[in-house]
PDB file of N, CA, C and O in Angstrom:
ATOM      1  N   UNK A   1      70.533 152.837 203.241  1.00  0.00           N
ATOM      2  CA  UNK A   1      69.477 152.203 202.501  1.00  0.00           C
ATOM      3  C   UNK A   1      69.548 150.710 202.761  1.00  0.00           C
ATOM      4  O   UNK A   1      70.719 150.338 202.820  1.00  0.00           O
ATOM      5  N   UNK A   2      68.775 149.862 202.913  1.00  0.00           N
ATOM      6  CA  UNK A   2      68.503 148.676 202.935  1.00  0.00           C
ATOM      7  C   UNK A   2      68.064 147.879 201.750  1.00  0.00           C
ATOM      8  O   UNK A   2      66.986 148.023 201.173  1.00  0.00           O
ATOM      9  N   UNK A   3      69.085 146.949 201.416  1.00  0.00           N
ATOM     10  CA  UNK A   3      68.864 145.947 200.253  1.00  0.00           C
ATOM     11  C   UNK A   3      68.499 145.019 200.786  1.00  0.00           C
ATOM     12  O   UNK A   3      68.915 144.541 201.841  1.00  0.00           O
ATOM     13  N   UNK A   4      67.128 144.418 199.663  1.00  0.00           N
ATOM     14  CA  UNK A   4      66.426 144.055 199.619  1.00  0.00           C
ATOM     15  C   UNK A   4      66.384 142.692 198.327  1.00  0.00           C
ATOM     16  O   UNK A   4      65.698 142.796 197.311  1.00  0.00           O
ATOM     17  N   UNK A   5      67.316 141.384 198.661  1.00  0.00           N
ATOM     18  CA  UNK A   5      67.403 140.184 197.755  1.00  0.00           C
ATOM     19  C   UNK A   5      66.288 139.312 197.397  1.00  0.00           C
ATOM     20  O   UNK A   5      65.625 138.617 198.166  1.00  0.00           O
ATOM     21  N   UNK A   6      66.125 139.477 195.723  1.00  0.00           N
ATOM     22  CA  UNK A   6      64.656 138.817 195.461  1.00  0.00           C
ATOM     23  C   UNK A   6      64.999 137.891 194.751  1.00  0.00           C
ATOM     24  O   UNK A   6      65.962 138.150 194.029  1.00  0.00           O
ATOM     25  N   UNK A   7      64.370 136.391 194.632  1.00  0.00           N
ATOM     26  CA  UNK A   7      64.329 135.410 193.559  1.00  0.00           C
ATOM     27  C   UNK A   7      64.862 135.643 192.529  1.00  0.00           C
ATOM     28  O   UNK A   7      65.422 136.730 192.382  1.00  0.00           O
ATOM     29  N   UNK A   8      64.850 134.809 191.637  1.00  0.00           N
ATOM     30  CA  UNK A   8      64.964 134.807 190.667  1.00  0.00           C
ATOM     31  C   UNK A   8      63.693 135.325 189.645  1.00  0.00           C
ATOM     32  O   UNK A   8      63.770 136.228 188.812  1.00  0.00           O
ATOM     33  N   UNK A   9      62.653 134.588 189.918  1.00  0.00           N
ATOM     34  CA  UNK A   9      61.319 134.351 188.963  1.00  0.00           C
ATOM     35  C   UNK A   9      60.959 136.320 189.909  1.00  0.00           C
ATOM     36  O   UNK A   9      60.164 136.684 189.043  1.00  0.00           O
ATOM     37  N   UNK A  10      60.981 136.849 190.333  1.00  0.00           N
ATOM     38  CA  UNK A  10      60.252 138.196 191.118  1.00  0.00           C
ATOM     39  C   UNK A  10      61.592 138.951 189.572  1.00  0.00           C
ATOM     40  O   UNK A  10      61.171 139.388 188.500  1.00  0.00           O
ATOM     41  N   UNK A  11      62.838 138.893 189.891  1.00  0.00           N
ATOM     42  CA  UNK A  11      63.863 139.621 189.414  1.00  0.00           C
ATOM     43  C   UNK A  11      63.460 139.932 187.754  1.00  0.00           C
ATOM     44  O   UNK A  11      63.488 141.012 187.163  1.00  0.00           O
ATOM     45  N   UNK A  12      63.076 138.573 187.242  1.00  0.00           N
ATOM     46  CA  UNK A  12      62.359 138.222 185.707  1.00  0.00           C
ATOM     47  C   UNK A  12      61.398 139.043 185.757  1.00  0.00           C
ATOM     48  O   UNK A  12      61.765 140.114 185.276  1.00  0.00           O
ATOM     49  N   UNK A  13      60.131 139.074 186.173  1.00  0.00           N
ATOM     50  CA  UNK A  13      59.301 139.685 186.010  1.00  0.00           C
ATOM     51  C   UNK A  13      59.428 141.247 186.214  1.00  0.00           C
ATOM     52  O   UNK A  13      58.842 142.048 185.486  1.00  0.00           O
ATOM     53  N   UNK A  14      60.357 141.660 187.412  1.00  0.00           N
ATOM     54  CA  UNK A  14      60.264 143.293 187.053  1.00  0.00           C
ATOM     55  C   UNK A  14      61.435 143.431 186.343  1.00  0.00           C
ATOM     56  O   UNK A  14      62.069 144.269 186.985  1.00  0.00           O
ATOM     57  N   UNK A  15      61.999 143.143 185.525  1.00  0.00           N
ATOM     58  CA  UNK A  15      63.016 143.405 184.411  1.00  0.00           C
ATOM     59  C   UNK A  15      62.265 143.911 183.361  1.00  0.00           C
ATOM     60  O   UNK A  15      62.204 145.064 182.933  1.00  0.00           O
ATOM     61  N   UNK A  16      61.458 142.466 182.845  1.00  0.00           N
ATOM     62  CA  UNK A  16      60.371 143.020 181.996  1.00  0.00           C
ATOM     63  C   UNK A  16      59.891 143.868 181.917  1.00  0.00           C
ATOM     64  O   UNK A  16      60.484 144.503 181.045  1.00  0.00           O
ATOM     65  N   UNK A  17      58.864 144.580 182.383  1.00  0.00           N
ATOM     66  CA  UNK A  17      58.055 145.843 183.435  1.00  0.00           C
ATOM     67  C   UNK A  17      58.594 146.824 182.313  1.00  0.00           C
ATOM     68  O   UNK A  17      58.056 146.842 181.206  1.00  0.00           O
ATOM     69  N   UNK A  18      59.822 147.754 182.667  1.00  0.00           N
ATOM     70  CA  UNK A  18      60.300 148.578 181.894  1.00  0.00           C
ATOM     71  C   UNK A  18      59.673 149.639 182.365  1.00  0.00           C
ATOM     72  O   UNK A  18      59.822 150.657 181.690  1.00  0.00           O
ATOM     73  N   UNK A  19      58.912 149.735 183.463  1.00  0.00           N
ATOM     74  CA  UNK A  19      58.629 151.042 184.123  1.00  0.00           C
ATOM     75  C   UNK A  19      57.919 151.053 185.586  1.00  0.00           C
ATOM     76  O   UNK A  19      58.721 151.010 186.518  1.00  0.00           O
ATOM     77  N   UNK A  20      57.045 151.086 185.808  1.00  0.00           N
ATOM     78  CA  UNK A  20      56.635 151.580 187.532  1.00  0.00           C
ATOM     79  C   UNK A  20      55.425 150.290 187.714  1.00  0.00           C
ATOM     80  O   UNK A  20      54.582 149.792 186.968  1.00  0.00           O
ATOM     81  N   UNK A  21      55.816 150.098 188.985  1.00  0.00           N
ATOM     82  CA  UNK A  21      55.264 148.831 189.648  1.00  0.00           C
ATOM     83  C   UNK A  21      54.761 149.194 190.801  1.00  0.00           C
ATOM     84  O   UNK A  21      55.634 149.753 191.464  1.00  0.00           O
ATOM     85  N   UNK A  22      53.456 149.119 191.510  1.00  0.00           N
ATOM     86  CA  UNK A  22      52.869 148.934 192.531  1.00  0.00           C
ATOM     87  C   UNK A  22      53.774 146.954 193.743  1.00  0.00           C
ATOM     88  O   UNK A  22      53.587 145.775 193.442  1.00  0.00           O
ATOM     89  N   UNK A  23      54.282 147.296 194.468  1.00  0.00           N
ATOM     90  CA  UNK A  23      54.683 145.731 195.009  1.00  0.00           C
ATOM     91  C   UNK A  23      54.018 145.817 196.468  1.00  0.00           C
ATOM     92  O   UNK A  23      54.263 146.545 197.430  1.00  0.00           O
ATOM     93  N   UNK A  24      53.035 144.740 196.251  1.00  0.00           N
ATOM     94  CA  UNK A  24      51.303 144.044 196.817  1.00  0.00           C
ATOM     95  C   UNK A  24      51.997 142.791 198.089  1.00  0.00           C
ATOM     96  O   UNK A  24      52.837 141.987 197.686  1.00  0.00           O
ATOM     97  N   UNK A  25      51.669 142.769 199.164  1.00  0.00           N
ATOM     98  CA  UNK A  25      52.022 141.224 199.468  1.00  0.00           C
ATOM     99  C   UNK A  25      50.892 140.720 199.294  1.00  0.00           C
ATOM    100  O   UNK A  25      50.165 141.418 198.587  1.00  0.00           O
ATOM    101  N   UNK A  26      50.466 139.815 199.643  1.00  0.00           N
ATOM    102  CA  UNK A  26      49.638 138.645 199.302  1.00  0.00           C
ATOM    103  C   UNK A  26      48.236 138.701 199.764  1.00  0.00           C
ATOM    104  O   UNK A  26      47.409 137.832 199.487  1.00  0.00           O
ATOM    105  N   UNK A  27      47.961 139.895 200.577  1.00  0.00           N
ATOM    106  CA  UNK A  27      46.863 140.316 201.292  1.00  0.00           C
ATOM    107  C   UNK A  27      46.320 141.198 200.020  1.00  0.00           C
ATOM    108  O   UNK A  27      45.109 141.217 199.799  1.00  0.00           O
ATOM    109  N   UNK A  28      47.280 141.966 199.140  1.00  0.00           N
ATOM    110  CA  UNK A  28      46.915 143.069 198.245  1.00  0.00           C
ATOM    111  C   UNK A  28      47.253 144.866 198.755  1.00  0.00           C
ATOM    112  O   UNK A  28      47.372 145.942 198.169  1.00  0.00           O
ATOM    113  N   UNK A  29      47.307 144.352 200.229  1.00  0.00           N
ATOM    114  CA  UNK A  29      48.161 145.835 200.763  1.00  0.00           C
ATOM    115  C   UNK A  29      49.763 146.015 200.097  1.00  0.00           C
ATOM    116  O   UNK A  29      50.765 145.365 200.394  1.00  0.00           O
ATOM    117  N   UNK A  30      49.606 147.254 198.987  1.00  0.00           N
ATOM    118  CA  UNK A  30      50.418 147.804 198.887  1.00  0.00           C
ATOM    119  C   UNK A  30      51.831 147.747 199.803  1.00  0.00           C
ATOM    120  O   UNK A  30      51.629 147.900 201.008  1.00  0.00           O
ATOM    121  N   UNK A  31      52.916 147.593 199.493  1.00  0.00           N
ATOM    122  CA  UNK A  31      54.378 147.432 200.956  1.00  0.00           C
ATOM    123  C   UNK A  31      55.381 148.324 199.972  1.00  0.00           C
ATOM    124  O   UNK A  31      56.558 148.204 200.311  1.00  0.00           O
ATOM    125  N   UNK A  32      55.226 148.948 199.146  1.00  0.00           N
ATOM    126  CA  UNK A  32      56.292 149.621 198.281  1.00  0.00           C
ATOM    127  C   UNK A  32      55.933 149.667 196.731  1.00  0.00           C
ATOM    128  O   UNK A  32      54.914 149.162 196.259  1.00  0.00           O
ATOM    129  N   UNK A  33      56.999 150.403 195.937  1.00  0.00           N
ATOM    130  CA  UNK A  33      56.938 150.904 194.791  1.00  0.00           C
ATOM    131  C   UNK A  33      58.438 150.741 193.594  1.00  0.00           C
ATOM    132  O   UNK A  33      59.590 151.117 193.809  1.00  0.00           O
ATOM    133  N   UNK A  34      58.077 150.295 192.786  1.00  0.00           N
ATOM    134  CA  UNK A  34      59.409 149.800 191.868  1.00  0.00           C
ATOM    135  C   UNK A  34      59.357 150.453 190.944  1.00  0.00           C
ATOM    136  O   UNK A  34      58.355 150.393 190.232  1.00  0.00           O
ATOM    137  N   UNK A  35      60.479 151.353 190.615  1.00  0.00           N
ATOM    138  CA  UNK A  35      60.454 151.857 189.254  1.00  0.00           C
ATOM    139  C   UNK A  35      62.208 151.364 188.595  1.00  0.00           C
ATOM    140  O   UNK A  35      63.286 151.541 189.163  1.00  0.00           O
ATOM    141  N   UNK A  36      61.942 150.725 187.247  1.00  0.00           N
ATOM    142  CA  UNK A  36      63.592 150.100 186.943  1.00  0.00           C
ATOM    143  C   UNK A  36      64.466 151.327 186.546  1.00  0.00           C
ATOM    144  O   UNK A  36      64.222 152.487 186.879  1.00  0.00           O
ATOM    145  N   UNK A  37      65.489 150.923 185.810  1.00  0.00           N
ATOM    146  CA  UNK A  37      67.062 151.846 186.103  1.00  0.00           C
ATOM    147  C   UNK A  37      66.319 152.319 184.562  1.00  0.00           C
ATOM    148  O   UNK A  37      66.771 153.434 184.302  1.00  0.00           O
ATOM    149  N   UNK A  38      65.848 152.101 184.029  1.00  0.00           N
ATOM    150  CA  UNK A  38      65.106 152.430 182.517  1.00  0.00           C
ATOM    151  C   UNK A  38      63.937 153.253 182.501  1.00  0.00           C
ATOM    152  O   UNK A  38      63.650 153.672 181.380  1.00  0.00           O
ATOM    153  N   UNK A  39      63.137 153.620 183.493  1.00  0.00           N
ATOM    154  CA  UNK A  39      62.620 154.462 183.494  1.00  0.00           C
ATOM    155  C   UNK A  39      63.061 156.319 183.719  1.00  0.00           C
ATOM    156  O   UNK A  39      63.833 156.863 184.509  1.00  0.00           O
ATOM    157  N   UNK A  40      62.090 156.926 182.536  1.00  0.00           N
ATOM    158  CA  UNK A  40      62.798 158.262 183.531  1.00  0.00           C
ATOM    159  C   UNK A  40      62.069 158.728 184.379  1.00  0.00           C
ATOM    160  O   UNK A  40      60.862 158.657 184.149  1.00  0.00           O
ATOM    161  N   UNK A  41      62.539 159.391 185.701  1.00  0.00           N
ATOM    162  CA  UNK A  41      62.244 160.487 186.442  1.00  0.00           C
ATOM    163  C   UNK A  41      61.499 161.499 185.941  1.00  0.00           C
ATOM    164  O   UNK A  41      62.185 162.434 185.530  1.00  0.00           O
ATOM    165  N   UNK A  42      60.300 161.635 185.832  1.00  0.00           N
ATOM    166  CA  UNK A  42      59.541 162.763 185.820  1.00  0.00           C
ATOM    167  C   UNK A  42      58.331 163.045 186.871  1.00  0.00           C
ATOM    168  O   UNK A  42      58.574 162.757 188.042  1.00  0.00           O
ATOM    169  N   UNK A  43      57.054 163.579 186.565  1.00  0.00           N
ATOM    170  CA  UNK A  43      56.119 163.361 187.542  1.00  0.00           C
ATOM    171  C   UNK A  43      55.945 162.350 188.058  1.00  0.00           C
ATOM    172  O   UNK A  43      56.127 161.367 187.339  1.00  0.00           O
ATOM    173  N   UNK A  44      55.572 162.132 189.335  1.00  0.00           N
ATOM    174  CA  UNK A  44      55.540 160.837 190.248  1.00  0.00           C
ATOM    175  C   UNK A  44      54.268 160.509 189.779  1.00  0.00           C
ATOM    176  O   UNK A  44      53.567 161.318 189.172  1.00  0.00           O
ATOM    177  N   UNK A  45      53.838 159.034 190.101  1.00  0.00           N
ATOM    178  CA  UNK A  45      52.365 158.461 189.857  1.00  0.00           C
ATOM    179  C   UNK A  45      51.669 158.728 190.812  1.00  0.00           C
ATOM    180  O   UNK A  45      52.100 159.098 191.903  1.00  0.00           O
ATOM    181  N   UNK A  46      50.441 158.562 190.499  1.00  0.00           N
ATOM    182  CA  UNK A  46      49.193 159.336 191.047  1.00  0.00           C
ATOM    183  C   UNK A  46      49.435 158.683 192.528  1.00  0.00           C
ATOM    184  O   UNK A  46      49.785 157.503 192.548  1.00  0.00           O
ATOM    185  N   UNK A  47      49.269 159.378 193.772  1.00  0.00           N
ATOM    186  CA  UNK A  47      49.270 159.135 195.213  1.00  0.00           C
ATOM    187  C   UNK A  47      50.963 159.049 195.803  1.00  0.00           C
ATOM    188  O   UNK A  47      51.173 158.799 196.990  1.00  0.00           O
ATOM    189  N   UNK A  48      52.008 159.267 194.903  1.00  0.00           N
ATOM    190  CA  UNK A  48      53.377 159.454 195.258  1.00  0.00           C
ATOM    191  C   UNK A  48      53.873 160.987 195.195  1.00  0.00           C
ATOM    192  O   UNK A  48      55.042 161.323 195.385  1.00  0.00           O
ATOM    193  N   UNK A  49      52.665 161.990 194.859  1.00  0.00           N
ATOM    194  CA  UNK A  49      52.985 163.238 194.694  1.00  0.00           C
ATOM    195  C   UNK A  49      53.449 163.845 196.154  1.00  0.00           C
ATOM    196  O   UNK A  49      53.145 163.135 197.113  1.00  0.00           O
ATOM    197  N   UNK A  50      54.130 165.038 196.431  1.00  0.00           N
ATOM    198  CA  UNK A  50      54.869 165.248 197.529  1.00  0.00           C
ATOM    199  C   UNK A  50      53.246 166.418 198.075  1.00  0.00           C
ATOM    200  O   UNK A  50      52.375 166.886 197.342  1.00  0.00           O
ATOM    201  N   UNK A  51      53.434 166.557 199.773  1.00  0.00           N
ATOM    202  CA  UNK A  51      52.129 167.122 199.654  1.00  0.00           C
ATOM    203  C   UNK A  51      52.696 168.492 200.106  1.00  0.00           C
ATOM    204  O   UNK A  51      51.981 169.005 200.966  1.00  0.00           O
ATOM    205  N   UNK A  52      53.939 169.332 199.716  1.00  0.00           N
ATOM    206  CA  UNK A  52      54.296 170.220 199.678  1.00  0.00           C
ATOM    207  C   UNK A  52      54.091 170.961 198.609  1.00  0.00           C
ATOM    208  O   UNK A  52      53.695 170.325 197.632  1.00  0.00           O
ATOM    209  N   UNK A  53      54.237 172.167 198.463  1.00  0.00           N
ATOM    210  CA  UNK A  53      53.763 172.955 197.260  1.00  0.00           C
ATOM    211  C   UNK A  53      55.358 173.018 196.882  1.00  0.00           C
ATOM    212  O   UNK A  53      56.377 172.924 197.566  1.00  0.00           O
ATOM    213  N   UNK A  54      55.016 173.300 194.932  1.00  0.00           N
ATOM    214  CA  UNK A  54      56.586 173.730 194.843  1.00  0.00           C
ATOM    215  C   UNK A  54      57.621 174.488 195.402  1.00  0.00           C
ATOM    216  O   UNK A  54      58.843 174.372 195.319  1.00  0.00           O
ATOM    217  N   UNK A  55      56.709 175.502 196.145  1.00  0.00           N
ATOM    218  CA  UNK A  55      57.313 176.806 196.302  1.00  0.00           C
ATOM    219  C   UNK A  55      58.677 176.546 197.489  1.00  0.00           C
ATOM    220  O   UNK A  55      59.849 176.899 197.626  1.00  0.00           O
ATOM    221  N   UNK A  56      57.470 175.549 198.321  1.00  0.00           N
ATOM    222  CA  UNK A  56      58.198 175.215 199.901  1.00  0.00           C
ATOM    223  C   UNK A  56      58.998 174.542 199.565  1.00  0.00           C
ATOM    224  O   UNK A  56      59.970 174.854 200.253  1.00  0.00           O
ATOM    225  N   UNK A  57      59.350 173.531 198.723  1.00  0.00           N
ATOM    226  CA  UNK A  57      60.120 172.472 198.522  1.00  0.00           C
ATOM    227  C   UNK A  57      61.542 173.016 197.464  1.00  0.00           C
ATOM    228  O   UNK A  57      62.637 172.466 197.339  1.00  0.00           O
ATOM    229  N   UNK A  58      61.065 174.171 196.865  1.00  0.00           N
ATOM    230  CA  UNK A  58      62.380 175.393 196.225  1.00  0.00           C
ATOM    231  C   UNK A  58      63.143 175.366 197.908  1.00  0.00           C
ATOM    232  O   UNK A  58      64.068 174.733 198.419  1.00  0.00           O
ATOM    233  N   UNK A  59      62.189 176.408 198.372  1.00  0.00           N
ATOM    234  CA  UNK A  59      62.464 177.365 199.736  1.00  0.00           C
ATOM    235  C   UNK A  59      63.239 176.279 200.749  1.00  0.00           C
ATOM    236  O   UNK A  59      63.987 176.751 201.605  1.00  0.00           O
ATOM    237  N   UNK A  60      63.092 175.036 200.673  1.00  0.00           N
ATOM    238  CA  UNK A  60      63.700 174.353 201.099  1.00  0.00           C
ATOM    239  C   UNK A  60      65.272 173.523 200.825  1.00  0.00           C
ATOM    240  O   UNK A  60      66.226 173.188 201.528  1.00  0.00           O
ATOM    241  N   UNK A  61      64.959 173.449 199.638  1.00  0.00           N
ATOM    242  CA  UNK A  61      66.350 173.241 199.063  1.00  0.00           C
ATOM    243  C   UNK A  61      67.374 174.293 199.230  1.00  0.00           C
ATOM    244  O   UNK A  61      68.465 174.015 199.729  1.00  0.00           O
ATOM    245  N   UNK A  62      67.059 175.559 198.816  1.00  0.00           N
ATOM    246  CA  UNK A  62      67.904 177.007 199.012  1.00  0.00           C
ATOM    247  C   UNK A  62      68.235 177.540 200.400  1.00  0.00           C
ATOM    248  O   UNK A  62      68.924 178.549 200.552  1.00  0.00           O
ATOM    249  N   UNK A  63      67.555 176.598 201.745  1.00  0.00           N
ATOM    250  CA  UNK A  63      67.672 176.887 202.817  1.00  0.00           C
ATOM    251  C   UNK A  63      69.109 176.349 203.272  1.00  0.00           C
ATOM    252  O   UNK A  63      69.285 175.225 203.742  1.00  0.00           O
ATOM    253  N   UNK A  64      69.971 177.168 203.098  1.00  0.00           N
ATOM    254  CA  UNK A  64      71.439 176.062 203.902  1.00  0.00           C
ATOM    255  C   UNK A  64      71.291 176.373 205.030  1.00  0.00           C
ATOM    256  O   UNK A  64      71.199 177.599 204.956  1.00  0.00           O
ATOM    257  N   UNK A  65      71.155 175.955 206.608  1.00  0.00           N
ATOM    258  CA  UNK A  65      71.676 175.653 207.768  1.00  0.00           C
ATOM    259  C   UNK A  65      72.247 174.230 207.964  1.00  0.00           C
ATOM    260  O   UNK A  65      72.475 173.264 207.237  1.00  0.00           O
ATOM    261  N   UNK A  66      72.382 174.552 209.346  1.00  0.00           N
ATOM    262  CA  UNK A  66      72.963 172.747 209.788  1.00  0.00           C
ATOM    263  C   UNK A  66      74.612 173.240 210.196  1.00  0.00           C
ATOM    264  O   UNK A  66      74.953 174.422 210.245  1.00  0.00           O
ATOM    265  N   UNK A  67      75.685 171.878 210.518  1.00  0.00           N
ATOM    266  CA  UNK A  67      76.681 171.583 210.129  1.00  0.00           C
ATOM    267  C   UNK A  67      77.339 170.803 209.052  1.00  0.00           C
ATOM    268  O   UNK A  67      76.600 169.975 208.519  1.00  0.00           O
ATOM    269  N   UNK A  68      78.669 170.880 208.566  1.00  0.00           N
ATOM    270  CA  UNK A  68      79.067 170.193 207.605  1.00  0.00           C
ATOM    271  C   UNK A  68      79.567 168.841 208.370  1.00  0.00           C
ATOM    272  O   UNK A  68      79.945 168.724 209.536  1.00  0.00           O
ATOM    273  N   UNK A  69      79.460 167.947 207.436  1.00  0.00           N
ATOM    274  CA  UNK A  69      79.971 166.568 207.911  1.00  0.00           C
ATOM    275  C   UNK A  69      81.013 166.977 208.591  1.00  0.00           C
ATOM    276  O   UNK A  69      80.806 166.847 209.798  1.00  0.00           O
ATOM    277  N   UNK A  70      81.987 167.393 208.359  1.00  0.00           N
ATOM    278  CA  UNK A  70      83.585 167.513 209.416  1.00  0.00           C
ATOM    279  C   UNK A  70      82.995 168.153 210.467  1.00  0.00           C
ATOM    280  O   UNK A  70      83.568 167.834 211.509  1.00  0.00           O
ATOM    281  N   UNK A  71      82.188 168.840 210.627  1.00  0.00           N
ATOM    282  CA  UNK A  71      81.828 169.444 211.661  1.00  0.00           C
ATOM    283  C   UNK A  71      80.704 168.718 212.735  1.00  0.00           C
ATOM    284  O   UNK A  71      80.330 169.181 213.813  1.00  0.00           O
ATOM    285  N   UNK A  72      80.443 167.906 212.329  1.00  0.00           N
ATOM    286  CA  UNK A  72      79.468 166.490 213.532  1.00  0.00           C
ATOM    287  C   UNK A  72      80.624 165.664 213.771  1.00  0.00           C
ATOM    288  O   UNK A  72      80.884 165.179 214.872  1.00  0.00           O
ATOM    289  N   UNK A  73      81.413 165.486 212.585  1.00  0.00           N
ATOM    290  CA  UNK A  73      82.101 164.479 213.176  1.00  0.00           C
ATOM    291  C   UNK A  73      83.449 164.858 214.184  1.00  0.00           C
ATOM    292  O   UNK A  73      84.034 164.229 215.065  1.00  0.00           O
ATOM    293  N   UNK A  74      83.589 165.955 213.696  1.00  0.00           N
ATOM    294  CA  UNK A  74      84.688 166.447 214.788  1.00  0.00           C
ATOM    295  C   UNK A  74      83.757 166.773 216.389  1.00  0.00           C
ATOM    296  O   UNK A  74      84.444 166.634 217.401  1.00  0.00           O
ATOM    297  N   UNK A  75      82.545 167.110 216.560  1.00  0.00           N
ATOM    298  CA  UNK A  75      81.893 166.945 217.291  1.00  0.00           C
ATOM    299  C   UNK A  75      81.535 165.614 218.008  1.00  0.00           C
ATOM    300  O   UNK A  75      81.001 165.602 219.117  1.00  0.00           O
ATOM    301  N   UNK A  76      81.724 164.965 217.604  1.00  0.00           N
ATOM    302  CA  UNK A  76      81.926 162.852 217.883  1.00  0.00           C
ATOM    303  C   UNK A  76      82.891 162.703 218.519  1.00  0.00           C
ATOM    304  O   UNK A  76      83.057 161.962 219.488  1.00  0.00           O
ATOM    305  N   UNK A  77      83.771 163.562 217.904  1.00  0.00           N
ATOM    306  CA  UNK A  77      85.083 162.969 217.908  1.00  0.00           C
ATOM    307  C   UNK A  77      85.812 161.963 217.360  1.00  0.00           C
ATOM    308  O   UNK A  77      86.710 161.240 217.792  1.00  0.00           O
ATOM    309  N   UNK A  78      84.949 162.115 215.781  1.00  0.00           N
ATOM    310  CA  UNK A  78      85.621 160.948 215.127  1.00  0.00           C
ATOM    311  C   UNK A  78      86.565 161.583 213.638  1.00  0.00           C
ATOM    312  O   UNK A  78      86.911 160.864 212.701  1.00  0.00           O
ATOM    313  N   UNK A  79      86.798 162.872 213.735  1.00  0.00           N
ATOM    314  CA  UNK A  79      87.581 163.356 212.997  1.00  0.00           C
ATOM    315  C   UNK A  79      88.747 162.237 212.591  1.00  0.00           C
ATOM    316  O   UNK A  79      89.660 162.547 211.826  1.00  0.00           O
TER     317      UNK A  79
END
């Protein structure tokens, strides 16, 4: 993940907030989305909905393939 260091006066203002933020640059195009450590997790806001159906996104979670980490990395060779 990439952190992302803001002002002071930006930090103030979404403290305040206390829940979900549209973040605009200066043109008004949308560049991201803020929600604080105080909000809860429930339905996403309107246009952040996933465009999978529940079903696929179950069917997906319950899908285990792949390798396990020890197993790429012993493949590296960085065991």
């Amino acid at each position: 993940m990439t952190k992302i260091v803001l002002d002071s006066s930006i930090c103030d203002r979404l403290q305040k907030l206390g829940g979900l933020a549209e973040i605009c640059n200066d043109q008004g195009h949308i560049i991201g989305y803020f929600m604080s450590p105080s909000e809860k997790p429930g339905k996403p806001p309107a246009g952040l909905e996933s465009s999978l159906a529940r079903e696929e996104i179950e069917r997906r979670k319950n899908c285990r393939t792949g390798r396990t980490t020890a197993e790429i990395l012993s493949g590296l060779g960085l065991e």
